[in-house]
KOLLO-131424 format. One record per atom (N, C-alpha, C): atom name; x, y, z. Coordinates in pm, whole numbers. Layout:
// KOLLO-131424
 atome     xx     yy     zz
    CA      X      Y      Z
...
***
This chain:
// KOLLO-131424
 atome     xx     yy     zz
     N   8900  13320  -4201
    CA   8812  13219  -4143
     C   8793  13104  -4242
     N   8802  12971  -4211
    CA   8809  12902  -4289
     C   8659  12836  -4280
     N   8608  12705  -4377
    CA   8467  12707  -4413
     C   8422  12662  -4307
     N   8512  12531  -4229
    CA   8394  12505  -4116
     C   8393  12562  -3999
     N   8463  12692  -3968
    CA   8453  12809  -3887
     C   8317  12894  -3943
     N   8328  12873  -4067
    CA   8268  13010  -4155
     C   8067  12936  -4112
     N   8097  12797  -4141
    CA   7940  12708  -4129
     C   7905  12701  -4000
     N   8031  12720  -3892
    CA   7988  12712  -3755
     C   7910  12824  -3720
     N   7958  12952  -3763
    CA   7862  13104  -3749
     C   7746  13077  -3778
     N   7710  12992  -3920
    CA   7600  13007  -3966
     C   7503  12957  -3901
     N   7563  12861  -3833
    CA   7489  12756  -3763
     C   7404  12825  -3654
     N   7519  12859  -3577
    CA   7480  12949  -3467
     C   7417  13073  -3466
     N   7417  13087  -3580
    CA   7341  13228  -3663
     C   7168  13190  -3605
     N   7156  13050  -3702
    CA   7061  13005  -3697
     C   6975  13004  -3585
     N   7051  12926  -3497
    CA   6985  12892  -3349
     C   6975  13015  -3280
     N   7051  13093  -3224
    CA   7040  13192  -3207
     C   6847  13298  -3263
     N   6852  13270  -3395
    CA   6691  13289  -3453
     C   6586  13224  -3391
     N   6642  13055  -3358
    CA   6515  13003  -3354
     C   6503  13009  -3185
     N   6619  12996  -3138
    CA   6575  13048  -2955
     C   6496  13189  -2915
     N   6501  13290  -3011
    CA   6472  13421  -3010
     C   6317  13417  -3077
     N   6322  13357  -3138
    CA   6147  13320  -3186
     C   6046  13266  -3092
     N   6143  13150  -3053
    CA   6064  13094  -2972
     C   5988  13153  -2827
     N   6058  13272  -2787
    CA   6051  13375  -2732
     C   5908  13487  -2770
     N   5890  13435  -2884
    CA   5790  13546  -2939
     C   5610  13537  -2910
     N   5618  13631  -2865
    CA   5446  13623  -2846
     C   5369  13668  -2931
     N   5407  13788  -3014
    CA   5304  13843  -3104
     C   5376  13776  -3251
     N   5328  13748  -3356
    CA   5392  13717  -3468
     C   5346  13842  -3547
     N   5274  13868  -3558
    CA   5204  13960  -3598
     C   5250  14062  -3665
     N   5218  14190  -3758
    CA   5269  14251  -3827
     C   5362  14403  -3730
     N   5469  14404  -3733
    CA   5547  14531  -3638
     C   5481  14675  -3682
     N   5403  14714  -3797
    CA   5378  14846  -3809
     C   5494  14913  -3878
     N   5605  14865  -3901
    CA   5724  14969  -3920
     C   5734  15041  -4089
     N   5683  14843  -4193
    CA   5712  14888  -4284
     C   5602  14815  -4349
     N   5572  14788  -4479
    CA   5469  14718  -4505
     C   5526  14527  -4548
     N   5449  14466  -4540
    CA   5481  14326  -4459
     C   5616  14296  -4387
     N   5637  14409  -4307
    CA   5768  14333  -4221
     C   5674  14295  -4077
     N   5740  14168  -4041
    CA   5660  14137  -3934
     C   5756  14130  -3817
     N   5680  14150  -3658
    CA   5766  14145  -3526
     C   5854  14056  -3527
     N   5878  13885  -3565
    CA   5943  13830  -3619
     C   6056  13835  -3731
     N   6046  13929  -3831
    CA   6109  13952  -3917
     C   6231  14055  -3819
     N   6176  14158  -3710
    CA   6281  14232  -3653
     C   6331  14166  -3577
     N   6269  14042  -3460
    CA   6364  14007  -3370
     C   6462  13936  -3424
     N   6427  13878  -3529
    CA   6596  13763  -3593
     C   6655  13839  -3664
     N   6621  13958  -3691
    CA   6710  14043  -3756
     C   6828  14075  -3651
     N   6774  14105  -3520
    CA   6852  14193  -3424
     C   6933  14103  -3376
     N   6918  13964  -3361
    CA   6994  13879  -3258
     C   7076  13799  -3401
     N   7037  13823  -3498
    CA   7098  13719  -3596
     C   7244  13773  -3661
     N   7226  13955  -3650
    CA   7384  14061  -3683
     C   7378  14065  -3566
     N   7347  14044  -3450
    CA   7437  14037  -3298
     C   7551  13924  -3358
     N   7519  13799  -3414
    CA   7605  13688  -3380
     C   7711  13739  -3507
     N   7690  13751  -3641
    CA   7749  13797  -3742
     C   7832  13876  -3752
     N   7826  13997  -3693
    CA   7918  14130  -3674
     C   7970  14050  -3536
     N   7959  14017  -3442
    CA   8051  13967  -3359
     C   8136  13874  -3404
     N   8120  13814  -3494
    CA   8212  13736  -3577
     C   8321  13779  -3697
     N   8302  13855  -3694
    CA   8358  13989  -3771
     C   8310  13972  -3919
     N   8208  13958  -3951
    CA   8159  13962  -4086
     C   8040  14084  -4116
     N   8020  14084  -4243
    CA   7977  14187  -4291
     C   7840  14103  -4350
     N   7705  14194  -4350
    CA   7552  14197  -4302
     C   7492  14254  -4447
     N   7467  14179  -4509
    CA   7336  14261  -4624
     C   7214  14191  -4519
     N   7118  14216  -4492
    CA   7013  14183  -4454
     C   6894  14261  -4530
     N   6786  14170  -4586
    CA   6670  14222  -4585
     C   6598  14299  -4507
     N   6585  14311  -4368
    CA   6544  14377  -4290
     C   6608  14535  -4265
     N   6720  14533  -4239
    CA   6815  14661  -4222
     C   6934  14699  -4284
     N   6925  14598  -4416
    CA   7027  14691  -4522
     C   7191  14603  -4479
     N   7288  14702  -4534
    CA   7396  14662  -4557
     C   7486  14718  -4386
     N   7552  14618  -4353
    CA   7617  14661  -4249
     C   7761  14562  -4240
     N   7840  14693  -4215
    CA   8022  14609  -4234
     C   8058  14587  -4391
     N   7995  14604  -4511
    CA   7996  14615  -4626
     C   8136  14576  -4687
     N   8243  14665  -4617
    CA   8413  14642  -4661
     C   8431  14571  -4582
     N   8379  14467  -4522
    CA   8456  14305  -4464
     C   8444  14217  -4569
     N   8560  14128  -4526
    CA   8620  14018  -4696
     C   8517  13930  -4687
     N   8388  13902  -4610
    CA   8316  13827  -4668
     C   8184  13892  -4551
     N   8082  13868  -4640
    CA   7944  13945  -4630
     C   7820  13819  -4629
     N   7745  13809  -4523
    CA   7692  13714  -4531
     C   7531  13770  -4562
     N   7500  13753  -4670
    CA   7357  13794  -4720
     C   7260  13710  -4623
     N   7173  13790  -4583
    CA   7084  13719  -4459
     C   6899  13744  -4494
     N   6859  13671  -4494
    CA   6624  13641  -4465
     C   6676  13564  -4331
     N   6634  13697  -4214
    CA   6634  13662  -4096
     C   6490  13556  -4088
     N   6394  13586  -4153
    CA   6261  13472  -4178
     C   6229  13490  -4325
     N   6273  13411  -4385
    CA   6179  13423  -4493
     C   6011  13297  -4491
     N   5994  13369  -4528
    CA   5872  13306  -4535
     C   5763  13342  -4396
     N   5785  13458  -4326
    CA   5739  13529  -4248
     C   5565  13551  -4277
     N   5483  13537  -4348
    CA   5429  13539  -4352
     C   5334  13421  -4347
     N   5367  13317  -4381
    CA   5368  13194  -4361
     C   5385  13170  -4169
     N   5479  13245  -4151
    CA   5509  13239  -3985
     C   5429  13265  -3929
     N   5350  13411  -3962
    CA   5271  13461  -3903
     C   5110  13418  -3906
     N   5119  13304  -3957
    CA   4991  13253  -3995
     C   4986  13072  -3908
     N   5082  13009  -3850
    CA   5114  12898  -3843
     C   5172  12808  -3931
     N   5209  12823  -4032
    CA   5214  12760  -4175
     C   5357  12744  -4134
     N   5371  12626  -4132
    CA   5503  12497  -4083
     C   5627  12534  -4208
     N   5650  12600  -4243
    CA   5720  12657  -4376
     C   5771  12782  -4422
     N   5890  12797  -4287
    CA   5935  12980  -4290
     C   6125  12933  -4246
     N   6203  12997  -4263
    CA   6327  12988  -4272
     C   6428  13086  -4210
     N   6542  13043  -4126
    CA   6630  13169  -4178
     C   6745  13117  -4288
     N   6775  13224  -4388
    CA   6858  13194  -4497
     C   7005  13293  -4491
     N   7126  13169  -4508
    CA   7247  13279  -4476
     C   7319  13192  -4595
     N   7385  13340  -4651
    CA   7489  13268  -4747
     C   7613  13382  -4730
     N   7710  13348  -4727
    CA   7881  13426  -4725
     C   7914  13423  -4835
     N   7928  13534  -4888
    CA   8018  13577  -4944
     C   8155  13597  -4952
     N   8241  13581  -5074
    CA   8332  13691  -5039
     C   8378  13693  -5214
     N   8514  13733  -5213
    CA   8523  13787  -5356
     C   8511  13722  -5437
     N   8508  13562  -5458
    CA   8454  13491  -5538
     C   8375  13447  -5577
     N   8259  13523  -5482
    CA   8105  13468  -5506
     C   8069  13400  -5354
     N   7957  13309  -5366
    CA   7879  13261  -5254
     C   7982  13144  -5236
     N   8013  13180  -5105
    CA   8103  13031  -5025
     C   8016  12953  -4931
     N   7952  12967  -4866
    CA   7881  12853  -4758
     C   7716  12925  -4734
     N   7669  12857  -4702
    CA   7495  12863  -4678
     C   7450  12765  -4588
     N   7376  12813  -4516
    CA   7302  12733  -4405
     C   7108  12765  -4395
     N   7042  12694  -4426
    CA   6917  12766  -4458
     C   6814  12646  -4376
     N   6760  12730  -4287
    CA   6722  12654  -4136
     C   6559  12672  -4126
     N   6531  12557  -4146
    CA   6365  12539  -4143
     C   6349  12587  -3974
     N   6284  12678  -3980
    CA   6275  12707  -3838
     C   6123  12641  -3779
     N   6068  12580  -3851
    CA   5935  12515  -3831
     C   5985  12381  -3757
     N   6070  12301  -3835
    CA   6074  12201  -3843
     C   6198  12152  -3737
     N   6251  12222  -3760
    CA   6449  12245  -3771
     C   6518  12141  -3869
     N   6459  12111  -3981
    CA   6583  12105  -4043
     C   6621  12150  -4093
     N   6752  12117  -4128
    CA   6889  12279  -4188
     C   6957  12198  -4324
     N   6986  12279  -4405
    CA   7071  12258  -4557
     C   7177  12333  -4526
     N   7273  12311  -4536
    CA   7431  12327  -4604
     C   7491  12344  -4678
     N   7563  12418  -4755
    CA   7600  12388  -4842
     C   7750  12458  -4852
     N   7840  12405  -4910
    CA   8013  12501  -4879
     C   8010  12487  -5040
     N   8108  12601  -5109
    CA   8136  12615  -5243
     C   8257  12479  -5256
     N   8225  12392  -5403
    CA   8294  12298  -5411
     C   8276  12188  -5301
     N   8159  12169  -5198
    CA   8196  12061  -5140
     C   8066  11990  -5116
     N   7992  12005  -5192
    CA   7852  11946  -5178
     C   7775  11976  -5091
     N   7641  11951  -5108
    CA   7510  12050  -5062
     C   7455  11929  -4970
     N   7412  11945  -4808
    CA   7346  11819  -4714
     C   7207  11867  -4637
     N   7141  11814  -4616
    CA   7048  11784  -4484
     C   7090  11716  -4411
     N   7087  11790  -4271
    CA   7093  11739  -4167
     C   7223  11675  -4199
     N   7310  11677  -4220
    CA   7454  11620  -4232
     C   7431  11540  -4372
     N   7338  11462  -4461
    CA   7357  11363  -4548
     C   7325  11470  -4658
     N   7387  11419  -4750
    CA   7437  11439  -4882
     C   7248  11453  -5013
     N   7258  11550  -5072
    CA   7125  11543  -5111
     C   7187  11575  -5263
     N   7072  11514  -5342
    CA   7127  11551  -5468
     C   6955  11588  -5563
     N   6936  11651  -5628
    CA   6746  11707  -5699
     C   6759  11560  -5824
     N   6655  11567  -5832
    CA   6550  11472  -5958
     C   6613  11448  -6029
     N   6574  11340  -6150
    CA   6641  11327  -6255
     C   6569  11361  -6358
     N   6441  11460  -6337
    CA   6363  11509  -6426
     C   6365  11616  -6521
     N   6371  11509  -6693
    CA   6461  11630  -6764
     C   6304  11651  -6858
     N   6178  11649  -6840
    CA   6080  11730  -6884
     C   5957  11798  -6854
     N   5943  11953  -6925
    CA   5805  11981  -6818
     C   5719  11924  -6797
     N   5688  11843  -6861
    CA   5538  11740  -6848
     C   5549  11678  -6762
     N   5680  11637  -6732
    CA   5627  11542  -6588
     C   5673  11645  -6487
     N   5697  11721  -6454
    CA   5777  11810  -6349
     C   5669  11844  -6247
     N   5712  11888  -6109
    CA   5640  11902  -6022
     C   5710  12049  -5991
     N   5619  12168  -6028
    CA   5722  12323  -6003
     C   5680  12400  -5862
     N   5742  12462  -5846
    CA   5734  12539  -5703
     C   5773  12687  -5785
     N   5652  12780  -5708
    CA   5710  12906  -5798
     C   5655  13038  -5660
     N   5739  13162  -5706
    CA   5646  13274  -5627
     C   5650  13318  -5716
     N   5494  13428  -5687
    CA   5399  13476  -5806
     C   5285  13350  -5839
     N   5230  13412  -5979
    CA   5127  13346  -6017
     C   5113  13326  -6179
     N   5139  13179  -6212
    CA   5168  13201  -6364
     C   5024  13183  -6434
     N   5006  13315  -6539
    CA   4875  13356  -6578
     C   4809  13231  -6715
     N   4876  13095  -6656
    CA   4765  13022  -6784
     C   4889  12883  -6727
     N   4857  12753  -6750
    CA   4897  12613  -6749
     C   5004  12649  -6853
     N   5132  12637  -6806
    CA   5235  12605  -6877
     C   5324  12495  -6911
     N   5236  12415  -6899
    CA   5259  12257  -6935
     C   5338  12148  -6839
     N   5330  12213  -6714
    CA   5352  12122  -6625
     C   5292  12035  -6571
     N   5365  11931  -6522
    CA   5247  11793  -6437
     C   5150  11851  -6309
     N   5248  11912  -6251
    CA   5193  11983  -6117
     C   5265  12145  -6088
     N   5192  12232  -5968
    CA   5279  12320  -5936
     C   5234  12313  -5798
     N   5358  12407  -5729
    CA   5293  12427  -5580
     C   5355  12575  -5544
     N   5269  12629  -5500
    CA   5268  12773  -5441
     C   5347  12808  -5303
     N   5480  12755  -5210
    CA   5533  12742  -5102
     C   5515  12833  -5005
     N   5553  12942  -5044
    CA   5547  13033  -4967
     C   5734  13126  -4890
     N   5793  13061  -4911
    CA   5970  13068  -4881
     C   6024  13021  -4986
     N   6082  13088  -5044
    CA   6207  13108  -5155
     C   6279  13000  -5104
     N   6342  13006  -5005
    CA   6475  12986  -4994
     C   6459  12786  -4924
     N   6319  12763  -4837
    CA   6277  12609  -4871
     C   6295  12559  -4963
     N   6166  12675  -5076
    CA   6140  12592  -5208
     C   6293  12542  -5324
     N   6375  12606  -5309
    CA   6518  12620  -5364
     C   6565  12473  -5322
     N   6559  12457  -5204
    CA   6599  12361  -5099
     C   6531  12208  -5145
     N   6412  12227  -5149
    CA   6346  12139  -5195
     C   6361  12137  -5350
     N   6420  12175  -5453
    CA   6454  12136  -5558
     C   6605  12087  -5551
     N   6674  12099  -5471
    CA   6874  12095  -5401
     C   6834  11882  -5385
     N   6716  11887  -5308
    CA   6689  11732  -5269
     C   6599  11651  -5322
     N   6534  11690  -5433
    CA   6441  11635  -5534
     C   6290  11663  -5511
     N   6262  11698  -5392
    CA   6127  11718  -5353
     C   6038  11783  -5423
     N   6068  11883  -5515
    CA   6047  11986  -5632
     C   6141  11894  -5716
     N   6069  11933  -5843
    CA   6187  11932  -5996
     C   6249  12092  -6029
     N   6171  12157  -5997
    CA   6207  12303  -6069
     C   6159  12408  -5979
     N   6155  12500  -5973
    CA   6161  12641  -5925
     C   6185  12762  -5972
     N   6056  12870  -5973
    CA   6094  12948  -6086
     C   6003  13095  -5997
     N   6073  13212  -6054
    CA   5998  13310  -6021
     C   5874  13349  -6151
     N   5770  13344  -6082
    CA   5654  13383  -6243
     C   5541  13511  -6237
     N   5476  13533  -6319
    CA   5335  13635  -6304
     C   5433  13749  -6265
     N   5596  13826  -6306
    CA   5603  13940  -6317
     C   5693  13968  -6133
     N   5678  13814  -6086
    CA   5755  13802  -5939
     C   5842  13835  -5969
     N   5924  13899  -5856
    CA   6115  13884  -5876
     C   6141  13881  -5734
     N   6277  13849  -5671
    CA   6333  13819  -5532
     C   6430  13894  -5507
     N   6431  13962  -5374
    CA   6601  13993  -5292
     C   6647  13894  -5280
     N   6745  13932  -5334
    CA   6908  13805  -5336
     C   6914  13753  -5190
     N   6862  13824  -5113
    CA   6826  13729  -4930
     C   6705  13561  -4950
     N   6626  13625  -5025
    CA   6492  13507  -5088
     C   6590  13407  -5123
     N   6707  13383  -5204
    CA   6732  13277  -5296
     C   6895  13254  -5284
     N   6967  13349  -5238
    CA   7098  13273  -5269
     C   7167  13151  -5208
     N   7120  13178  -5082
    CA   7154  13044  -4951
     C   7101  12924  -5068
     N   6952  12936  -5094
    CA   6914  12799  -5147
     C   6958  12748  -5285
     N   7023  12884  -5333
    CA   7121  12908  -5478
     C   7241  12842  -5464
     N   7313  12845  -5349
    CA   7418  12759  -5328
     C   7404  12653  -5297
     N   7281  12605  -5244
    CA   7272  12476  -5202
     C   7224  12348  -5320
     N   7152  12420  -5391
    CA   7116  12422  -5558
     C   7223  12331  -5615
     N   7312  12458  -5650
    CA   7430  12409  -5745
     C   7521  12320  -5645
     N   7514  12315  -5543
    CA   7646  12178  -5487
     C   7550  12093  -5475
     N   7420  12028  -5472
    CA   7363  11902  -5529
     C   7355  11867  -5631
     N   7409  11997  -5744
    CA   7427  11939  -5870
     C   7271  12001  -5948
     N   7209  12113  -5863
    CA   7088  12168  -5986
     C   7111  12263  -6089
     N   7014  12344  -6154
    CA   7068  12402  -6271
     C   7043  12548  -6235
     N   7074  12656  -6270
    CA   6994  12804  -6205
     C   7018  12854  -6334
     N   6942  12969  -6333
    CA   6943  13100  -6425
     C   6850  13193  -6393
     N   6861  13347  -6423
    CA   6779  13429  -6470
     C   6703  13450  -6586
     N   6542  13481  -6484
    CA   6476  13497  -6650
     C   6526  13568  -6785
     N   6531  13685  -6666
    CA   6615  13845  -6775
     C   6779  13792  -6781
     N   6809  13668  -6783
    CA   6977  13650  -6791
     C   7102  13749  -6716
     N   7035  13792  -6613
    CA   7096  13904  -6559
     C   7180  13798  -6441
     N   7264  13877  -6371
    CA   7409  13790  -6270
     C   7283  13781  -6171
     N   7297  13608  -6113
    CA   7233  13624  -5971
     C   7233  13679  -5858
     N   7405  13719  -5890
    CA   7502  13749  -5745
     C   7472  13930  -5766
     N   7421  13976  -5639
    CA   7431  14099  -5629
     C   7449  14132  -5434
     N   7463  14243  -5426
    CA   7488  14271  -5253
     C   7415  14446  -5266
     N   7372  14466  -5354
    CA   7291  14601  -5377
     C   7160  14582  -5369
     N   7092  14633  -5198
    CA   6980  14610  -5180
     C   6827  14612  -5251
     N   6831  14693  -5310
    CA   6741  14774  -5373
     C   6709  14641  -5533
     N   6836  14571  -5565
    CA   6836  14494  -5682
     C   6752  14371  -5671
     N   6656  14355  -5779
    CA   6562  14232  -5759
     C   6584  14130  -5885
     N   6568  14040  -5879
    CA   6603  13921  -6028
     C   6489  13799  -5999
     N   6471  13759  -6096
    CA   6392  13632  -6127
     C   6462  13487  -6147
     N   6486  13456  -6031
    CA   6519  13303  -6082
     C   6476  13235  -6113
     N   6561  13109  -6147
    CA   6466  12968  -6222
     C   6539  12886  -6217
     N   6533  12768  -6167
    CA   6607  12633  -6093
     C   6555  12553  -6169
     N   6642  12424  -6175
    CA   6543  12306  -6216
     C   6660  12161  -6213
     N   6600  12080  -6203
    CA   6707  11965  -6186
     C   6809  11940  -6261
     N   6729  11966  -6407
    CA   6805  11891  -6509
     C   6849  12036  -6654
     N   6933  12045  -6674
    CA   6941  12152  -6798
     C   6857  12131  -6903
     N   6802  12016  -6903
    CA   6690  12043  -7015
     C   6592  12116  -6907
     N   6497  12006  -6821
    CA   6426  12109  -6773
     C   6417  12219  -6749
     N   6532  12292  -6683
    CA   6595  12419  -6704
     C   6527  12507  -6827
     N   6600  12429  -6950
    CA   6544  12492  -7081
     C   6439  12499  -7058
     N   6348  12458  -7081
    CA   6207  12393  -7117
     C   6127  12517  -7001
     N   6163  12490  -6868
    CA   6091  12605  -6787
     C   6120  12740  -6810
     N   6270  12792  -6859
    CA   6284  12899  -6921
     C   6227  12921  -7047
     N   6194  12858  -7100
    CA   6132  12860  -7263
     C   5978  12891  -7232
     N   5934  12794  -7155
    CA   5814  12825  -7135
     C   5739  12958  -7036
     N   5829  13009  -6970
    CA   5831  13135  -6895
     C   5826  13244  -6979
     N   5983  13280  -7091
    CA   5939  13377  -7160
     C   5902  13359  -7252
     N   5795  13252  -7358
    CA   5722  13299  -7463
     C   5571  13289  -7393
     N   5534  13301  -7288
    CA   5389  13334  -7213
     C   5391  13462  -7193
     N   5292  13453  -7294
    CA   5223  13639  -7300
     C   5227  13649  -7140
     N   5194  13805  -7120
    CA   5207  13831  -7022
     C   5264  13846  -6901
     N   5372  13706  -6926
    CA   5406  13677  -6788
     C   5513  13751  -6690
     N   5582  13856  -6803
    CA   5641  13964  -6726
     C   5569  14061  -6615
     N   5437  14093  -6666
    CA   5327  14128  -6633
     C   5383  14296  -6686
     N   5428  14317  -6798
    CA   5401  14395  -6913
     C   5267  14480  -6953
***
């Protein structure tokens, strides 16, 4: 399958979610597991309807790994930011990124509030809504405006922060400058469903990524959690990694 076959799935991945939502009457919590919400299952169910009919292979947050030995695996947050959903809060997503043996090839990460959608193909630059986005030119914490999940336990010398609520927005919004940086803090960490869509979309606008613990971002083993940290500029980069791990506490140790 080639990429704009591979972005057309995603697409339709997408819609597919947001027609099936729109459908929804209760948002509310399903009972099944602890914060999975009725929302979190219906885009699960209709979103590997479209995926496995496409012949690709399913990590999903919701129900695990499915089709696993297909040459490319599309890591899926049928909603992230579901909780946010379930509250009205204009700021919840679905997030898809493909895999295959070289790492993350295409991402589509679909404001389902809003509808707008990010893009992004390996090597071919990262868009909204079709135009071309590129993050800040902000190379220090002092002036930076951060977006983080968790809670960082003291002012770490930033201009501003903001608390989002979706990984895979807030990523998004550092991909197009709206954020300078993005970081997991207070001992947070993410399923590779939270962040990779907006991880690819990241690096083809040209942002910076890393792990706190320097560990590989790329994983497809559910159970595995990591701390990212985005930022426009490789200094900032530095500077938010620097300032992450010499704050007591902030592993939550």
């Amino acid at each position: 399958m080639d990429t704009d076959a591979l972005l057309e799935v995603l697409h339709r991945t997408a819609t597919a979610v947001s027609e099936a939502l729109a459908g929804l009457d209760d948002w509310g919590l399903a009972g099944t597991r602890a914060d999975q919400y009725r929302s979190d299952l219906v885009a699960d169910r209709c979103a590997i309807e479209v995926l496995d009919g496409a012949g690709l292979g399913v990590l999903s947050e919701e129900s695990g790994l499915h089709g696993g030995d297909r040459e490319i695996v599309v890591v899926l947050d049928p909603v992230d930011g579901s909780t946010n959903a379930s509250r009205g809060i204009p700021w919840y997503a679905t997030s898809l990124c493909a895999v295959d043996k070289d790492g993350p090839l295409a991402a589509v990460v679909a404001n389902q509030a809003s509808s707008v959608r990010f893009e992004a193909v390996r090597g071919g630059g990262a868009r909204r809504d079709g135009v071309a986005i590129h993050p800040s030119a902000c190379r220090a914490l002092r002036d930076a405006i951060i977006g983080f999940s968790g809670y960082p336990p003291r002012d770490l010398g930033w201009s501003q922060y903001r608390g989002l609520g979706a990984a895979a927005l807030d990523l998004c919004a550092v991909a197009e400058g709206a954020l300078d940086a993005y970081a997991a803090v207070g001992g947070s960490v993410l399923g590779v469903w939270d962040y990779l869509g907006g991880l690819l979309v990241c690096a083809e606008a040209g942002a910076h990524a890393g792990d706190l613990d320097a560990q590989d971002l790329l994983t497809l083993v559910h159970a595995d959690r990591r701390a990212p940290v985005v930022a426009a500029t490789p200094s900032l980069l530095e500077e938010v990694r620097t300032a992450l791990t010499d704050s007591v506490g902030l592993r939550g140790a």
